[in-house]
C-alpha positions in Angstrom: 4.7 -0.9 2.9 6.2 -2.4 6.4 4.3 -5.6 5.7 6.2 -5.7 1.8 9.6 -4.7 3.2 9.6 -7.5 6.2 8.9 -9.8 3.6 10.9 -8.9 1.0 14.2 -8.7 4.0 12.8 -12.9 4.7 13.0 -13.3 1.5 16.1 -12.2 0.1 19.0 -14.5 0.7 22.1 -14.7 -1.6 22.3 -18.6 -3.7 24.8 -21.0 -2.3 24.7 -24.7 -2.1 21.3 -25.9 -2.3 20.1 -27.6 1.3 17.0 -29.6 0.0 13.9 -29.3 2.7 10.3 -31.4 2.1 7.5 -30.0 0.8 3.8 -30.9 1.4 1.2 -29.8 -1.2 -1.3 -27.7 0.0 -4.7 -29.7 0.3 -8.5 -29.4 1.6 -9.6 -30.6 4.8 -12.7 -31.6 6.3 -15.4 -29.2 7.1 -15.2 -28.3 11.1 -18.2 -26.7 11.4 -15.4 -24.2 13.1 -13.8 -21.3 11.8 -11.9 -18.6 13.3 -11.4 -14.9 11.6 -9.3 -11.6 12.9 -11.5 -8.8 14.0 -10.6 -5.5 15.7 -12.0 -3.4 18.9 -14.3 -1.0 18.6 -16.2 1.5 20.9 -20.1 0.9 20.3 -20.0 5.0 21.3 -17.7 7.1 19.4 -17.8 10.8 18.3 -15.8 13.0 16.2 -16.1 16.5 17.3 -16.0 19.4 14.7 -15.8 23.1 14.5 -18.6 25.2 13.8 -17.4 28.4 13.1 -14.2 29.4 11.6 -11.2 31.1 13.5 -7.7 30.3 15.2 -8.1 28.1 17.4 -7.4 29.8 20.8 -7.1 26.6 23.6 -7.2 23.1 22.7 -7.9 21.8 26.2 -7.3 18.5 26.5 -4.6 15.8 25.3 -5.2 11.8 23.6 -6.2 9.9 26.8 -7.4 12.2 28.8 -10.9 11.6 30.4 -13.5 14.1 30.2 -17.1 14.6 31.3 -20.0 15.6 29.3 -20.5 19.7 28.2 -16.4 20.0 29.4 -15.0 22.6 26.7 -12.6 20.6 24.4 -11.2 23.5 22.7 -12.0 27.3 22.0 -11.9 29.2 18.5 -11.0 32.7 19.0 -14.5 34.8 19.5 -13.7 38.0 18.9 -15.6 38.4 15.3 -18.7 36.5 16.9 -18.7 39.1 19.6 -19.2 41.4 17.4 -21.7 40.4 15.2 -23.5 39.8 19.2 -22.7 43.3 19.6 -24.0 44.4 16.4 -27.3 42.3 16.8 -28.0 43.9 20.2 -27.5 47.8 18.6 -30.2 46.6 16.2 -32.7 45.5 18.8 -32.0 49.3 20.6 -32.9 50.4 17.0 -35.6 48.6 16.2 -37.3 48.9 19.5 -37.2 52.6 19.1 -38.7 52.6 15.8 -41.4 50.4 17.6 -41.8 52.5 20.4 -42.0 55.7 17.6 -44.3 53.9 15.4 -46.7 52.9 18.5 -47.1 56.7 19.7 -47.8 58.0 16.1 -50.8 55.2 16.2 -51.9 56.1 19.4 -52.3 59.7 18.5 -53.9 59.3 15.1 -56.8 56.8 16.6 -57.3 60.1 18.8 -57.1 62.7 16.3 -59.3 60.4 14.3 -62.3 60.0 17.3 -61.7 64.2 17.0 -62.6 64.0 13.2 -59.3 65.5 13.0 -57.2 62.9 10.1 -58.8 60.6 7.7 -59.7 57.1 8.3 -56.6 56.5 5.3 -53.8 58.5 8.2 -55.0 56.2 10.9 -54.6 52.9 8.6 -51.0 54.3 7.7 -50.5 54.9 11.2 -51.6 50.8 11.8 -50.0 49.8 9.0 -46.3 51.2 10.4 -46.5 50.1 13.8 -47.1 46.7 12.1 -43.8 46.8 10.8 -41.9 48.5 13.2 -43.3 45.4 15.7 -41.8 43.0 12.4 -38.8 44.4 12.3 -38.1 44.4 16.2 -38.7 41.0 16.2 -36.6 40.3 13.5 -33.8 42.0 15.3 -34.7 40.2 18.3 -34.1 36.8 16.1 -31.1 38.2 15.0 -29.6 38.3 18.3 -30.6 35.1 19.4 -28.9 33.9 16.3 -26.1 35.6 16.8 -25.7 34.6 20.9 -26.2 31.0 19.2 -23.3 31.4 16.5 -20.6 32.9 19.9 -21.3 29.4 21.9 -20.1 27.6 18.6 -16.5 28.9 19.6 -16.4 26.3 22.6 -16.6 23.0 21.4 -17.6 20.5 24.5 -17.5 16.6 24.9 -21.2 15.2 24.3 -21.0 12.6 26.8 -18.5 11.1 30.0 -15.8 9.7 26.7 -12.1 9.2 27.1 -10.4 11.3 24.0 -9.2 8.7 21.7 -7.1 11.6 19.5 -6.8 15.4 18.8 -6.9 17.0 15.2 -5.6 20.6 15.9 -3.1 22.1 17.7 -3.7 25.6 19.1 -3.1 28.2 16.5 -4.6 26.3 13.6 -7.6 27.5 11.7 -10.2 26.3 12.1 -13.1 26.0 9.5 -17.0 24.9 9.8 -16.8 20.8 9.2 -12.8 20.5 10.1 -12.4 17.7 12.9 -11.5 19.1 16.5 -11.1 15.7 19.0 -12.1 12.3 18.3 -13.7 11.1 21.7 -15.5 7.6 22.5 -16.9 5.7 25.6 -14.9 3.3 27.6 -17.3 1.3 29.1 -18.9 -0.2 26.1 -17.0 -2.2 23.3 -17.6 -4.5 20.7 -15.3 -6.5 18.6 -15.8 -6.2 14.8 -15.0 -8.6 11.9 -14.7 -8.7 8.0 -16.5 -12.2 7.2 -15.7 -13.3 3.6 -19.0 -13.3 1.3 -18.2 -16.9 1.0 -17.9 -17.8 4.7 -21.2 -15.6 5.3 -24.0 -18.8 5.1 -21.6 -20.4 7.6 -21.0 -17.2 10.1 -25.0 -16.9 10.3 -25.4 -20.6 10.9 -22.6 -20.3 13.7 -24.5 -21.9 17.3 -21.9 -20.2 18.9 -19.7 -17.3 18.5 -16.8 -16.0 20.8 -14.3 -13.4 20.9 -10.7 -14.3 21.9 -8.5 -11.4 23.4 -5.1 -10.9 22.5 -4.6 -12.1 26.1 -6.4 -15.7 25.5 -9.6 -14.4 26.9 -12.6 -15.8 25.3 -15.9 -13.8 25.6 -19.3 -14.4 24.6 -21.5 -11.6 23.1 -23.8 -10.4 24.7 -25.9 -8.8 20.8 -24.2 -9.7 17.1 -25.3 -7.6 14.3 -25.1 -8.3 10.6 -24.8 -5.3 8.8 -27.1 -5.8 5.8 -24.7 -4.4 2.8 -21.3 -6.0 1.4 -18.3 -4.1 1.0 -18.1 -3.9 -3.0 -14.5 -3.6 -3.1 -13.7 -6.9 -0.2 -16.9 -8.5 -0.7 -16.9 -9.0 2.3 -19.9 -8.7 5.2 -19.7 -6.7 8.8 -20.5 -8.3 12.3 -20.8 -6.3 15.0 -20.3 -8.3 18.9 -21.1 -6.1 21.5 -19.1 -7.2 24.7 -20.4 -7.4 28.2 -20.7 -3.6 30.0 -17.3 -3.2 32.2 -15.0 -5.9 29.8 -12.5 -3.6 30.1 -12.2 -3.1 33.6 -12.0 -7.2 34.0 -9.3 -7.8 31.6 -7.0 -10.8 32.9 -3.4 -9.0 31.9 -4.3 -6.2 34.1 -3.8 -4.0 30.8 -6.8 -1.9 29.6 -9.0 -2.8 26.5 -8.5 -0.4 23.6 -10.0 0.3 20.4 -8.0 -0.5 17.5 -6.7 -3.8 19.5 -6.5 -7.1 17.4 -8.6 -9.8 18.5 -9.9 -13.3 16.8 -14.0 -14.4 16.3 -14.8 -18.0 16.4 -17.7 -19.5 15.3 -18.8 -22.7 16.1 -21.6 -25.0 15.8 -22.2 -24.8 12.1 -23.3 -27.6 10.4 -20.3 -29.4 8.5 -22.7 -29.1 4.9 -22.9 -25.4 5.3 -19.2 -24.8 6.1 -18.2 -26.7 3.2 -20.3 -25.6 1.0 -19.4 -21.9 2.1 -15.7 -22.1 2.9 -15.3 -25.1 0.0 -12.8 -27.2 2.2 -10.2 -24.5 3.5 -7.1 -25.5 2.8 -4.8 -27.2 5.9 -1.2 -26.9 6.4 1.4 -28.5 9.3 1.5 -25.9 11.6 5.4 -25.6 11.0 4.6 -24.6 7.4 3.4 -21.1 8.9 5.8 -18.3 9.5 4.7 -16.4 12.1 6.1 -12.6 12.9 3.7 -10.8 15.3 0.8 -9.8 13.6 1.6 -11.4 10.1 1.8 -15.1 8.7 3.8 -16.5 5.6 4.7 -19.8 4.0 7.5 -20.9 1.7 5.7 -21.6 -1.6 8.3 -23.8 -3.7 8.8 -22.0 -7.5 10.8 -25.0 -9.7 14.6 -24.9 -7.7 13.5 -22.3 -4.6 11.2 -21.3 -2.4 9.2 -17.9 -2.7 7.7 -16.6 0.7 4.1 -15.4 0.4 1.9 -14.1 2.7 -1.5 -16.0 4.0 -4.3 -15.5 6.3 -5.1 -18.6 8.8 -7.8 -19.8 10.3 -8.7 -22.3 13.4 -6.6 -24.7 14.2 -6.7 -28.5 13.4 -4.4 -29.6 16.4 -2.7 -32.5 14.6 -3.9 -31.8 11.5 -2.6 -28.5 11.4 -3.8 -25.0 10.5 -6.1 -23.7 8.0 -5.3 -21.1 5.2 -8.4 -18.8 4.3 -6.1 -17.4 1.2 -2.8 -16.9 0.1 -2.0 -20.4 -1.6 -3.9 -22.4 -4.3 -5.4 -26.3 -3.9 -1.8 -28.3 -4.9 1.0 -25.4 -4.9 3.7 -27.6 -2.7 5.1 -25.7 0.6 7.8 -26.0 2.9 7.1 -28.6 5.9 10.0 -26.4 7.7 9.2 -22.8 7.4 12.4 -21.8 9.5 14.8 -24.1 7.2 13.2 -22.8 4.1 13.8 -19.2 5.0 18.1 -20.4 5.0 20.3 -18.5 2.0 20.8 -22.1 0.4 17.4 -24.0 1.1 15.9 -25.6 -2.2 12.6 -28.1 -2.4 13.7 -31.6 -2.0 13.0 -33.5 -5.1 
């Protein structure tokens, strides 16, 4: 919605007298062997902790950003119905062991009424056959208790590992239920950048000799492992890499600012041959570099529609240097564009004839 509303405020000019700017018509350059796509940070480690028991929750411990250390209590769902069924468990152990205790002096006395001749061979079976079960039915209740010791250490829920808490779910006084997310914690000192590589670019991306990752502060890093999911995203057709960076990255960044997942970053890939990129890509498109709008994280250019110019959002690739930039998608083999993206965004701009 932010993306369509800074567009549409670019867009929207009122008509006045037409100030005619040149057009160049989109057209295919030679295959690189280079591309460049946009990728995102990830921790390789990540964890979403859950509740697994219901209840209020009681404590939630710890804020987004904090750092915490492996088994530290995150948060705490109110006990007081687990206690019970701990304290119920543990009257039926006292019961059942009784009953065991009961059952094991009527045995004993029948085996010795039975050496006597006293009782039939049938009373001392009986006798057998209900200490059996009262030994059964202790243990159950011994189970029982274990299970239900088991269920009351649900009501803390800890960190897994040494993790920095990326967000929190739940504030304290919300229920909780079995399955609903607590914390969302992850570890800092492994990353790895991930990237979306078109199904078309995928024979080039594999046949990359090189790949890097480029921080949003220029940085370029190599990867240390890359990993090619094997599926395709049905809906983007498009294929996951996964670059794990060097252990520490984050602590070596040059702006002095921390690495963080969710950060934008750009994959190059280099070093395939100019046959498979072309065959992949088919000849991206290339465009003067003033024919891209730029506004942080978005690009545009001024597509020309008969008497006016109609911004439309792209996606770039590498860079040509002098020959300009390429579009991945956005604008069709032909469709003429504004040489001047800054004058073709003025109330009264028109294509030149």
């Amino acid at each position: 919605m932010a993306v369509a509303l800074l567009f549409a405020a670019l867009a929207a000019a009122p008509a006045g007298a037409a100030t005619p700017v040149a057009t160049v018509p989109a057209r295919g350059g030679t295959a690189s062997g280079a591309m460049s796509l946009d990728g995102v940070l990830q921790p390789v480690r990540q964890a979403t902790l859950a509740a697994q028991v219901g209840g209020n929750v009681v404590a939630l411990q710890v804020k987004a950003g904090d750092r915490v250390k492996a088994g530290q209590p995150v948060a705490r769902v109110d006990e007081r119905e687990l206690q019970a069924g701990v304290l119920r468990s543990e009257a039926g152990v006292a019961q059942a062991e009784a009953e065991w205790r009961n059952a094991r002096l009527a045995a004993e006395r029948a085996r010795e009424l039975r050496g006597h001749g006293f009782v039939s061979q049938a009373a001392l079976d009986q006798a057998d056959t209900a200490l059996k079960a009262a030994q059964a039915g202790l243990a159950q209740a011994q189970a029982g208790r274990t299970q239900a010791s088991l269920v009351r250490g649900f009501s803390t829920i800890s960190a897994p590992f040494d993790a920095v808490v990326l967000a929190t779910h739940v504030q304290a006084g919300d229920l909780a239920t079995p399955g609903r997310a607590i914390a969302t914690v992850y570890a800092p000192g492994a990353l790895r950048a991930v990237v979306q590589v078109p199904a078309s670019l995928a024979a080039a991306a594999r046949g990359a000799q090189q790949v890097q990752v480029e921080l949003a502060d220029g940085q370029r890093i190599t990867p240390v492992a890359r990993q090619l999911l094997p599926g395709a995203d049905a809906v983007s057709q498009t294929v996951e890499w996964r670059l794990d960076l060097p252990a520490g990255l984050a602590s070596r960044a040059t702006t002095g600012q921390p690495l963080l997942p969710g950060q934008q970053l750009r994959v190059h890939f280099a070093g395939a041959t100019p046959a498979a990129t072309a065959a992949a890509a088919q000849t991206p498109l290339v465009l003067p570099a003033a024919a891209v709008l730029r506004r942080g994280e978005l690009s545009a250019v001024y597509v020309a529609q008969g008497t006016r110019f109609v911004l439309r959002a792209v996606r770039t690739g590498a860079s040509r240097g002098a020959d300009g930039i390429e579009i991945l998608a956005g604008v069709k083999p032909g469709e003429r564009v504004a040489a001047d993206a800054v004058r073709a965004g003025l109330a009264d701009a028109s294509p030149a004839p």
